[in-house]
Structures are given as C-alpha cells and as structure tokens.
C-alpha positions as a printed NumPy array, in Angstrom:
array([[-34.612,  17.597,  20.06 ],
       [-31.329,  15.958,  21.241],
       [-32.403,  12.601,  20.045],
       [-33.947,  13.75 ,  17.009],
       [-30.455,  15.499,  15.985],
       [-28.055,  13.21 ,  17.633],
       [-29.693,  10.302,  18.658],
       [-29.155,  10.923,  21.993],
       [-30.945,   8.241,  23.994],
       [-31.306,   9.14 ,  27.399],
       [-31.897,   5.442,  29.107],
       [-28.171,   5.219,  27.643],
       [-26.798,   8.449,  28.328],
       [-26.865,  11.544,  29.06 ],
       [-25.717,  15.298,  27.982],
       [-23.046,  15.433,  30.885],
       [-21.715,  12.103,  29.356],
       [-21.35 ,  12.619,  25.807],
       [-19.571,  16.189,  26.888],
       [-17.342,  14.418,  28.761],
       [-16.817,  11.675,  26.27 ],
       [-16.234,  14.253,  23.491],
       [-13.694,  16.158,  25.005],
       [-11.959,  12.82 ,  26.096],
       [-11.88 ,  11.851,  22.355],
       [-10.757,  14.986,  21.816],
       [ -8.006,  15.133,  24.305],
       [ -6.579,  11.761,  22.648],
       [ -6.677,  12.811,  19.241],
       [ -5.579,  16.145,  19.444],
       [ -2.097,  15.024,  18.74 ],
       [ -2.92 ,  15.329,  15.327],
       [ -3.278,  19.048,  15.397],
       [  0.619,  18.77 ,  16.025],
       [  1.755,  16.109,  14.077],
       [  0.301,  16.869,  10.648],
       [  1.74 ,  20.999,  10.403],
       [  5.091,  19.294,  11.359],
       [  5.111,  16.255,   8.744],
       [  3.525,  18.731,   5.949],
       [  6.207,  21.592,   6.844],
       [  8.845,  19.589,   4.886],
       [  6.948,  20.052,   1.852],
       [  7.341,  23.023,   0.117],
       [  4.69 ,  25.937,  -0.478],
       [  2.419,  24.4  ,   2.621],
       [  2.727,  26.663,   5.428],
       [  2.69 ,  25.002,   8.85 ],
       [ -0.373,  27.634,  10.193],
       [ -2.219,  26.764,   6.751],
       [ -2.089,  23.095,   7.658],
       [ -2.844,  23.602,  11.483],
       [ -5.939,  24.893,  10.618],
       [ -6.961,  23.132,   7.616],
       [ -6.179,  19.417,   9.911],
       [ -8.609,  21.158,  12.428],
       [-11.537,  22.34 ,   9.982],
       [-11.364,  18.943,   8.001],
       [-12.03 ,  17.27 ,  11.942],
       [-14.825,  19.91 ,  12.328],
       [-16.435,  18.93 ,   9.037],
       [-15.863,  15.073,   9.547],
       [-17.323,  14.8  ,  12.677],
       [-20.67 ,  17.014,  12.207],
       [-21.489,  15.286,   9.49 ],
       [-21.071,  11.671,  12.343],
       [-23.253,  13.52 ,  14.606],
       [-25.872,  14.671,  12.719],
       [-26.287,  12.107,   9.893],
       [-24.651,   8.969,  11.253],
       [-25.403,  10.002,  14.904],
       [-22.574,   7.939,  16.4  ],
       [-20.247,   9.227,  19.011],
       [-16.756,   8.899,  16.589],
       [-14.126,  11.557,  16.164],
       [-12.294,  12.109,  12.402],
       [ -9.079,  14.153,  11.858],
       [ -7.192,  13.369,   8.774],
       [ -5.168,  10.021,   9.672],
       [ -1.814,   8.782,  10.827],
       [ -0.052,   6.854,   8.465],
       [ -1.975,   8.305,   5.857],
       [ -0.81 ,  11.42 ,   6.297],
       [  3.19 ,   9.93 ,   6.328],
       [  2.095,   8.199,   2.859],
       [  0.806,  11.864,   1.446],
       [  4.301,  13.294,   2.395],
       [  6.949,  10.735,   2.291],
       [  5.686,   8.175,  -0.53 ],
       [  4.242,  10.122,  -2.607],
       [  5.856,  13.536,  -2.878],
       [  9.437,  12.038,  -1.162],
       [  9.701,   8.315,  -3.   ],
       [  7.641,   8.787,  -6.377],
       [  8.53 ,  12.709,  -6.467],
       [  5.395,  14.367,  -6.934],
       [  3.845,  17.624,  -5.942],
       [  1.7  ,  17.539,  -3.024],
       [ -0.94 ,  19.368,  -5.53 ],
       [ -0.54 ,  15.97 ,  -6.635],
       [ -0.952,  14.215,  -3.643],
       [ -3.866,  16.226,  -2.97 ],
       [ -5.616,  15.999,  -5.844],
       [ -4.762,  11.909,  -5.692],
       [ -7.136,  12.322,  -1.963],
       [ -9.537,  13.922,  -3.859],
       [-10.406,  10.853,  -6.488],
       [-10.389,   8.505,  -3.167],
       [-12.738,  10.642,  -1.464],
       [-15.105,  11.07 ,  -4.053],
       [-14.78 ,   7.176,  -4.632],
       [-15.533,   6.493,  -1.561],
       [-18.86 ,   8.133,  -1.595],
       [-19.95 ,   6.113,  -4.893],
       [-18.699,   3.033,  -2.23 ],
       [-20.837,   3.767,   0.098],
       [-23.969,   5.048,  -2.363],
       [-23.678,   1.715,  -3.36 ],
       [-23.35 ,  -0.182,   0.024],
       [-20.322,  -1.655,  -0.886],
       [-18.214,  -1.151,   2.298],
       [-21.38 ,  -2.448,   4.081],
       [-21.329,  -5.25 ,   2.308],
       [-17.869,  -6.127,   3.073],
       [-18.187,  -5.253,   6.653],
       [-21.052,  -8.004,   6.758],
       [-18.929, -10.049,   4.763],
       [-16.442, -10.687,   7.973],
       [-16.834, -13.666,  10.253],
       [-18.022, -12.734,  13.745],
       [-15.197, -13.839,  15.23 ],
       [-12.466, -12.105,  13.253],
       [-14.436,  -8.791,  14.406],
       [-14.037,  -9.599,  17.789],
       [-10.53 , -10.507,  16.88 ],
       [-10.784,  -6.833,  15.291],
       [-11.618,  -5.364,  18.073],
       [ -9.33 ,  -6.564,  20.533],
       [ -6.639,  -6.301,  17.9  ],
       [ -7.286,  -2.482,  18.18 ],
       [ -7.315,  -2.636,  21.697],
       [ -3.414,  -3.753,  21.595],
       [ -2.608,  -1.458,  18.954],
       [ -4.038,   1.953,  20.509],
       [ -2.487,   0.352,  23.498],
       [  0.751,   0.601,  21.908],
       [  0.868,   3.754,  20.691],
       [  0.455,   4.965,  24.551],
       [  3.226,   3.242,  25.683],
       [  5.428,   4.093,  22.407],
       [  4.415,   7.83 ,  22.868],
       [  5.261,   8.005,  26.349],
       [  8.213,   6.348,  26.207],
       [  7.654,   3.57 ,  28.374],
       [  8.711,   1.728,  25.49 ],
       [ 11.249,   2.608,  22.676],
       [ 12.979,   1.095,  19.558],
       [ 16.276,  -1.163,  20.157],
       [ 18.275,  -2.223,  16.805],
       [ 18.776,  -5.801,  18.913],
       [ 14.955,  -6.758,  19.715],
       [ 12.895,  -3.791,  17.805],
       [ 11.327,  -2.71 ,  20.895],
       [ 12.429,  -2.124,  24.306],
       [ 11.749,  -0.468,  28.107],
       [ 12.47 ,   3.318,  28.046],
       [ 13.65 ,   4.755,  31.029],
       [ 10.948,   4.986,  33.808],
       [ 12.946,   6.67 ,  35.998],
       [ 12.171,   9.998,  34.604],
       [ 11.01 ,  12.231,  32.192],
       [  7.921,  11.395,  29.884],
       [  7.715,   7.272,  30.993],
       [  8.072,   8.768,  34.644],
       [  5.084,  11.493,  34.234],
       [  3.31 ,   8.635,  32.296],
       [  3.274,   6.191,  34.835],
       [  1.864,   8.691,  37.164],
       [ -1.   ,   9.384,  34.987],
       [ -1.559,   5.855,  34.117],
       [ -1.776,   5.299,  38.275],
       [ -4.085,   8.224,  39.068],
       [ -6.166,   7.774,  35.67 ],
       [ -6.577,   3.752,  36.802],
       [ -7.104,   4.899,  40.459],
       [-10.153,   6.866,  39.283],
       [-11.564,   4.352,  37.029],
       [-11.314,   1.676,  39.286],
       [-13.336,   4.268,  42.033],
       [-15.853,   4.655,  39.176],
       [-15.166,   8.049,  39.486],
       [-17.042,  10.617,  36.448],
       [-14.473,  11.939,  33.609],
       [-11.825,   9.81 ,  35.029],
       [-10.186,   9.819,  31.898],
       [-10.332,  13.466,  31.145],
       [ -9.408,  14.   ,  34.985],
       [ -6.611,  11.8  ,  34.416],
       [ -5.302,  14.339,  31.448],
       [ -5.722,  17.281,  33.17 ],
       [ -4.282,  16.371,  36.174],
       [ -0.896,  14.825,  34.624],
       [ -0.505,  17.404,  32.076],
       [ -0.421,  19.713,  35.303],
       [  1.751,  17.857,  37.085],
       [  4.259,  17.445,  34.493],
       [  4.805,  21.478,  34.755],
       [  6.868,  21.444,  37.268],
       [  8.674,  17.974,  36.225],
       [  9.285,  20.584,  33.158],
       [  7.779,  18.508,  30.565],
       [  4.641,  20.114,  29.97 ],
       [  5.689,  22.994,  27.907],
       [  3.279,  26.131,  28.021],
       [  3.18 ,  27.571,  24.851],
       [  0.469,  30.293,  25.449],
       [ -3.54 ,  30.722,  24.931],
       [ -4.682,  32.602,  22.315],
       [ -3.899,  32.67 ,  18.523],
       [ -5.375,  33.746,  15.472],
       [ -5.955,  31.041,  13.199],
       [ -3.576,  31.465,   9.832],
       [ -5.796,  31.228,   5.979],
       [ -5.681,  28.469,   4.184],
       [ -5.468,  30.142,   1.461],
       [ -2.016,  28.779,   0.155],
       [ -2.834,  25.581,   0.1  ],
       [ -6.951,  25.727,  -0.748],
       [ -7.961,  23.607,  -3.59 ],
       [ -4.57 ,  23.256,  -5.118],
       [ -5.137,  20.231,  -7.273],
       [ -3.304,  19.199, -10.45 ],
       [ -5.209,  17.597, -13.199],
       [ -2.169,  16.978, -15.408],
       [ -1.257,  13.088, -14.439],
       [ -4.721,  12.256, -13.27 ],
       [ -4.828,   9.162, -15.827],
       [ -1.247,   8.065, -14.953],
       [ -0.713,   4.765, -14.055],
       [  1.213,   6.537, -10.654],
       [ -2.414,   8.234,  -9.949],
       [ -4.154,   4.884,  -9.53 ],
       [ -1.244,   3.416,  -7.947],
       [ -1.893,   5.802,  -5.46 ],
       [ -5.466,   6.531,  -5.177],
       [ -5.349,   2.871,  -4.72 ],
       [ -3.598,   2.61 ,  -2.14 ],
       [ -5.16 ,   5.449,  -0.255],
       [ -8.553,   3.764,  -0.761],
       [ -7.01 ,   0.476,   0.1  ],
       [ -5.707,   1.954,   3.588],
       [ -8.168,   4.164,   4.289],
       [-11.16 ,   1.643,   4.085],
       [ -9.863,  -1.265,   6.168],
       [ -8.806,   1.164,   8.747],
       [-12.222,   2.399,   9.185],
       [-13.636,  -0.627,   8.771],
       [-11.994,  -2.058,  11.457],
       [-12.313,   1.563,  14.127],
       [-15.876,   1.464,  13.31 ],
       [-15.765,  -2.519,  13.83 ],
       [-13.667,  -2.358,  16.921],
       [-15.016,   0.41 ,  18.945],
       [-19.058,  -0.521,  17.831],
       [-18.35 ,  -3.634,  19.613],
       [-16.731,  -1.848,  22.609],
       [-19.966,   0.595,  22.543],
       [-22.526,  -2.41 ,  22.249],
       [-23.771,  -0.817,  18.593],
       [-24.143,  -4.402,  17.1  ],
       [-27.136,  -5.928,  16.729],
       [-27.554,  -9.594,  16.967],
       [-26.476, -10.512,  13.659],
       [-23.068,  -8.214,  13.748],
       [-24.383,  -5.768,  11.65 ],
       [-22.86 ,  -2.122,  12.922],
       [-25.455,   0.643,  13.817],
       [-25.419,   3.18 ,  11.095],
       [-22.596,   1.92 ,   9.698],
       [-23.246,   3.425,   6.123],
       [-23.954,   7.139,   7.147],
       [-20.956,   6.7  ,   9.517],
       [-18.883,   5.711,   6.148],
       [-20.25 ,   8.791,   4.106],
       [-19.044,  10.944,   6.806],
       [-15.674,   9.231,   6.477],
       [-16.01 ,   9.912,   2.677],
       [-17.591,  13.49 ,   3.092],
       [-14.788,  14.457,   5.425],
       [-11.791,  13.148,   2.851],
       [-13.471,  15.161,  -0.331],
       [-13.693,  18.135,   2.298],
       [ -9.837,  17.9  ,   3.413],
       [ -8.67 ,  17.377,  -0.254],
       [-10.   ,  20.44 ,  -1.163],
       [ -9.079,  22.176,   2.531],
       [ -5.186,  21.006,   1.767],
       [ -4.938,  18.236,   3.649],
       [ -4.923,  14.132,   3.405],
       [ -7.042,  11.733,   3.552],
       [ -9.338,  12.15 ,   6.795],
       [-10.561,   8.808,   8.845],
       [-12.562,   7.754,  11.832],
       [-10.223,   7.401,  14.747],
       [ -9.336,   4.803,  17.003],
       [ -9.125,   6.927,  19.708],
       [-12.882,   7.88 ,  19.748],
       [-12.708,   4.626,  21.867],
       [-11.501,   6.72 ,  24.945],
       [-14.774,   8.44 ,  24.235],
       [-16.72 ,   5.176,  24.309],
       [-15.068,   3.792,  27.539],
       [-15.969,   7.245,  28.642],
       [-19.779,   6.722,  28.281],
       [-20.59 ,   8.683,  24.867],
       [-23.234,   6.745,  23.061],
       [-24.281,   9.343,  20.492],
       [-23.669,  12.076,  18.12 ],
       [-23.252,  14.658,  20.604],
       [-20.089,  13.043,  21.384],
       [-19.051,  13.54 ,  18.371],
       [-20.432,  17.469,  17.768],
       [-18.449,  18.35 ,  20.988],
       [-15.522,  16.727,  19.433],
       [-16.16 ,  18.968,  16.417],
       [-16.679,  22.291,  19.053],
       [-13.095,  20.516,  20.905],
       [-11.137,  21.196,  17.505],
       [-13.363,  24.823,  16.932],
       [-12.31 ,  26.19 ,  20.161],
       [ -8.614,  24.5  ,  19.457],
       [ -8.384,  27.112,  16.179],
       [ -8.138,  29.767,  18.548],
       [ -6.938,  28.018,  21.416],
       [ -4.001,  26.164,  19.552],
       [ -1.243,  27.418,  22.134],
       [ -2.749,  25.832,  24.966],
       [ -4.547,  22.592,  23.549],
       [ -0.887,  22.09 ,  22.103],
       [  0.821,  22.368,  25.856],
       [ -1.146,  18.991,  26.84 ],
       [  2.023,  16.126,  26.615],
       [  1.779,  12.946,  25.065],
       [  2.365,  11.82 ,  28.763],
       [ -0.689,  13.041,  29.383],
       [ -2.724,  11.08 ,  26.629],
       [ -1.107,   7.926,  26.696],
       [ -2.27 ,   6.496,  30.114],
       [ -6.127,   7.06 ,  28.605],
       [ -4.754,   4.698,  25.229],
       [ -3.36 ,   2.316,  27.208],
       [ -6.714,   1.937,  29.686],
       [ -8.784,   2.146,  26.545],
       [ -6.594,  -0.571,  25.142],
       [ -7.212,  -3.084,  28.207],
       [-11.332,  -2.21 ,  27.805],
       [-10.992,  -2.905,  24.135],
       [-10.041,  -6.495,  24.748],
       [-13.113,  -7.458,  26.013],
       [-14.666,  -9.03 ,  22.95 ],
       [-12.222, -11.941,  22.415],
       [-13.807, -13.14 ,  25.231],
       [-16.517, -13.951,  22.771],
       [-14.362, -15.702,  20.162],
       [-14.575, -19.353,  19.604],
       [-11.185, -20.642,  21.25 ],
       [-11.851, -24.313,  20.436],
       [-12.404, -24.138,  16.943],
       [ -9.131, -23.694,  14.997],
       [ -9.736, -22.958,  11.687],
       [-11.879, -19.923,  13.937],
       [ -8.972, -19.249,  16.52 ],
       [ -6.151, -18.922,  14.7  ],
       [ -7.56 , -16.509,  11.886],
       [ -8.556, -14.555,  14.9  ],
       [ -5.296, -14.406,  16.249],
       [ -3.809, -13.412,  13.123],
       [ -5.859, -10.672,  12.903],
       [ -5.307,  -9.987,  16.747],
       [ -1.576, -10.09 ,  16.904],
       [ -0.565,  -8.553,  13.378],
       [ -2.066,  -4.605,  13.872],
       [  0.442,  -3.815,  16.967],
       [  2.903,  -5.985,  15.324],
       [  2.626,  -4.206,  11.908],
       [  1.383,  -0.302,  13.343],
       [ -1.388,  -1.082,  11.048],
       [ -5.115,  -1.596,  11.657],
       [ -5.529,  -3.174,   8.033],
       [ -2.248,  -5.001,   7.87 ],
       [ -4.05 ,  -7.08 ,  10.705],
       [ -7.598,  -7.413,   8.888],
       [ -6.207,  -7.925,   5.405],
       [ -3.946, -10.908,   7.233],
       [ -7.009, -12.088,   9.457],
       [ -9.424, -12.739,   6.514],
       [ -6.746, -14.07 ,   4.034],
       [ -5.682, -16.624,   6.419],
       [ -9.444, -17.317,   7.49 ],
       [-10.003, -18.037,   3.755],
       [ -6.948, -20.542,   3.302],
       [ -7.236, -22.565,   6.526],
       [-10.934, -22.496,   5.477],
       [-10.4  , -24.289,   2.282],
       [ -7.749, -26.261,   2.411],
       [ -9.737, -28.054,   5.452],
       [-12.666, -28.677,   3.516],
       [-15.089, -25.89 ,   5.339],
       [-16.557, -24.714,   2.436],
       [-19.479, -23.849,   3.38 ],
       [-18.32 , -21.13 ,   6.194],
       [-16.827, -18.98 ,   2.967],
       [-19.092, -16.395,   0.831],
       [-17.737, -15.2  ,  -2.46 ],
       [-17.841, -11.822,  -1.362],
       [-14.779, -13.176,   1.623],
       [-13.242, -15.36 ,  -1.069],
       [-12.732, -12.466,  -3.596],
       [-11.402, -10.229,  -1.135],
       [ -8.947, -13.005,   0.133],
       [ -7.316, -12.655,  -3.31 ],
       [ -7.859,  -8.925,  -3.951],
       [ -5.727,  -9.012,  -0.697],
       [ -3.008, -11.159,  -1.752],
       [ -2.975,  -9.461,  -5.226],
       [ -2.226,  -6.196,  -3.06 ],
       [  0.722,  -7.936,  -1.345],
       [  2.244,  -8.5  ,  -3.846],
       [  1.855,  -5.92 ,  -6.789],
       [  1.648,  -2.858,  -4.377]])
C-alpha cells in the first residue's frame, strides 16, 4: 500500500527513514512559519495569526499533493524571496494592495498548471546541458550552505567587503558551531537521524546559553478568514499585472527547476539520460500548491531547497514528503514550540547538506571550457546573487554565447538558444 501511495520502495528505504527524513525537512524549513507572519505583518489588513496559518496550510496542501501524485520526498512552503517580492516590490515600490499581489499569484499559479499540462517546464528542464545541472546542483549546495552560516551568524554583512566573520565567541555563531560539531560527529559515526539529533540536541543546549527562547506549546490556530480569497480583479489587464505575474513566474520556475534539479541529483532520481523522476507531477504540485496559497492569502508557494536535508537524511519517497505535510499539521497547533527551535539549531544541518550537495561537480567535464566555465557560472553566481535562478539564468546564457561564438553549434538546441535571449531580454527590461 505504501508503494502504491507513495512510492515507497523498500530496497531503497524504509518507513523509519522517510519519518526521519520528513521531519528533518521539516525542521529546516520551518523557518518559514516565522518569517512570512513577520514580513506580511507590515501590510495592512493581514493579521500575523491569519498568515501563520495560511503559510502552514498552503505547505500542507503543497506537499500532499508531492507525495501522493508526484511521490517524491520534497517539502513546499510558500518561498523566500518570493514572499519579500509580494510585500516589498509590489505593495511597497509599485504601491499596490496585497489583494493585488494576491490576486497577481493567482494568474502565475494557474499559468503554471497550463505549463506543466503542456510539458513545457519539462521541456526546458531537458533542454539544460548535463553539466550545467551538475553545476546546478552543487551551485545549490553553496547557496543553502550560505544561508546556514548567514543565519547563524557565523558570517555577517560588512559595508568594506559585503560579507564578513561574526563573532564565534558567543551567542548564535557560538551555539552554531556546537551543533555543526555534534551534528558532523554523528554523521561521520553514521549514526540514524543525525541530522534531526543534531537539532534537537543544540536547540536544547542553547537554553541555558539563553538563546533558545521557549515560547510555549499549545495554541489555537487563528481563521484565515481576513485574508481568504481576497483578490482584486480591477487592474488584472494592466501592464503592472503582467509585469508582475511575470516576474513571479519568471522566479518561481527557475527556482524549482533548479531544487528539483539539484536535490534529484543528490537523491540519485536521474535516469541515464538526465531526465528527473516525475518531474512533471512534481511541477503540478508546485503549481497546485501556488493556486491553493493565492486563494489561502499567501504568495507564491515553491519546492524547497531544504528538502535536501531530507535527502541526505535517507527519504527517497513521498512519505517524506506526507510527514512533512503532518510536520506543518501538528505545527498549527504546536506553533509555540516548533517556533522555540533557533536558527542555530538549523543551520549546522544547511551547511552539512551544503558540503553533500557538492558531490555532482565531480561529474562535470573540467577539461572542456566552453563546458567548465558555463558550469562555474552557474556554480558561483546563486550564493553570490542569494538567488537559485540568478545562477541558472547566468549559467545557460553564458553556455549559449561561449557556445557560439566558438563555433560549437551543434551542442545548442533552439529550445536553449531561445531561452538564452528570453533571459537576456529579462535583464534588461525587468
């Protein structure tokens, strides 16, 4: 019945496993439930409660639909980045409504499904050179790697070199290093759950280092009534509505793409001519789950690039992802507590999960150039830019010139060639 619903395979894995990997994924993504009430509680009319819970029911959705239909072990919450666009480009720059904003996630959703219908993102998944998705892959690896160290504060902004070492000595950086230490001491012992051991046990410890900061158990979940399928119809053919859907769609597709590329190749999920495992149900859930949030009161829900953890952590199917889905249930009524668990806490498991997600540009092809230095484009441009498409749009648009003007013709499809120039069109028009 397992396999049936979830795929589970059990030569790969087992129930234990995918548990374990869920919660993991979990664990590392349930920053969100924090982040989003506080970025939408500058806006006015959208209750911080109302937003807690419709973040957490717009996972739920997202990631039943992965482990039933696409049957792959990936979390979705709605995204970082996208969710700073919703609030401070949209309703801050441009000025609109976030009825606006919402109704703008809507469209992309709903586009996104006619994408996918169509295989359309499959085809421009397929459309990528091998070797720039290894390059995606370990690109990711560096960027999730990244965000542990900037969320821990091991390392913070400086106006003279943009980034710099925080202070190690204590605090957050201190409690992180200690969880990076025991979380790396249990990996390297091959120990069960060491990266959900590695949570637990520094979110405990940082109690007494008064960092962990216990803000109860139990809480009824607020309605979401406020904010419920509050769209405005009256600038849906404005030029500043497809500016914007746009954009969202723009975003929002290359940062799957390149999750679903990244961790796949992590998971061993692609077959022998790179093509991703159910890569077009995974994409309908991605689509399913944005329609769902629009209408919930939230933006634009992705696949996360945290469900790596997961991976590393031995989940192989959809039951990963339908505990996730129970993980962010459970965290409705348990939002106190899952919100006492420190960044310090999560950010040793990013930064392992970045080292493991390296791995495949061991398979990239170092001695051709016109190969290599796309690659490392692509590699070196999502931590540099805190963007996962940034980083794919730069990979293939470089790939595509280097391509051409050295005469390799034959190594470029149309389908790479027009998305080279739909790329540089969106450089410079949006």
């Amino acid at each position: 019945m397992l396999k049936k619903l979830f795929g589970l395979n059990p030569n790969e894995t087992n129930l234990r496993t995918e548990i374990i990997a869920g919660i993991t994924t979990f664990l590392t993504m349930s920053y969100i439930l924090a982040v989003n009430p506080s970025l939408f509680s500058t806006l006015d009319g959208m209750p911080v409660g109302a937003v807690f819970t419709a973040t957490a029911l717009a996972a739920i959705i997202g990631c039943v639909v992965m482990a039933l239909w696409a049957k792959l072990p990936y979390g979705l919450a709605p995204g970082m980045g996208l969710n700073a666009f919703f609030v401070f480009t949209i309703c801050g720059v441009m000025g609109y409504s976030w009825q606006f904003a919402l109704t703008a996630v809507l469209i992309e959703g709903l586009i996104f499904i006619l994408l996918t219908l169509t295989n359309v993102r499959e085809a421009i998944v397929n459309a990528i050179p091998l070797n720039l998705r290894y390059a995606i892959g370990g690109g990711i690896g560096l960027f999730i790697a990244f965000i542990g160290l900037q969320s821990s504060g091991l390392v913070v902004n400086s106006d003279a070199t943009l980034v710099n070492m925080g202070d190690i000595t204590s605090g957050i950086a201190l409690l992180a290093i200690i969880g990076l230490v025991i979380t790396s001491v249990l990996y390297i012992m091959n120990v069960r759950g060491a990266m959900l051991i590695g949570i637990l046990a520094t979110t405990v410890i940082g109690i007494p280092m008064g960092i962990t900061d216990f803000k109860g158990i139990v809480s009824m979940p607020e309605s979401i009534a406020p904010i419920f399928c509050k769209f405005e119809w009256e600038n849906v053919l404005s030029l500043d509505m497809l500016v914007v859907v746009f954009t969202l769609l723009f975003i929002d597709m290359f940062d799957t793409i390149g999750t679903l590329v990244g961790v796949s190749t992590k998971a061993n999920m692609i077959d022998e001519q790179g093509r991703i495992k159910n890569i077009r149900e995974a994409f309908m859930a991605d689509a399913i789950a944005t329609a769902a949030g629009a209408c919930l009161g939230t933006s634009t829900t992705t696949t996360y690039v945290e469900s790596a953890s997961g991976v590393a952590a031995g989940g192989r199917s959809g039951f990963t992802a339908f505990t996730i889905a129970i993980c962010f249930g459970i965290a409705i009524l348990f939002s106190p507590l899952f919100l006492s668990i420190p960044a310090a806490a999560t950010a040793p498991v990013l930064i392992i999960v970045g080292l493991l997600m390296l791995e495949p540009i061991t398979k990239i092809n170092f001695t051709d150039f016109s190969e290599a230095i796309p690659s490392f484009v692509c590699l070196i441009m999502m931590p540099m830019t805190y963007s996962i498409s940034n980083g794919i749009l730069l990979g293939i648009i470089s790939y595509v010139v280097l391509n051409a003007l050295c005469g390799k013709f034959k190594k470029l499809t149309p389908t790479i060639c027009i998305l080279a120039v739909l790329f540089v069109l969106k450089y410079i028009f949006i």
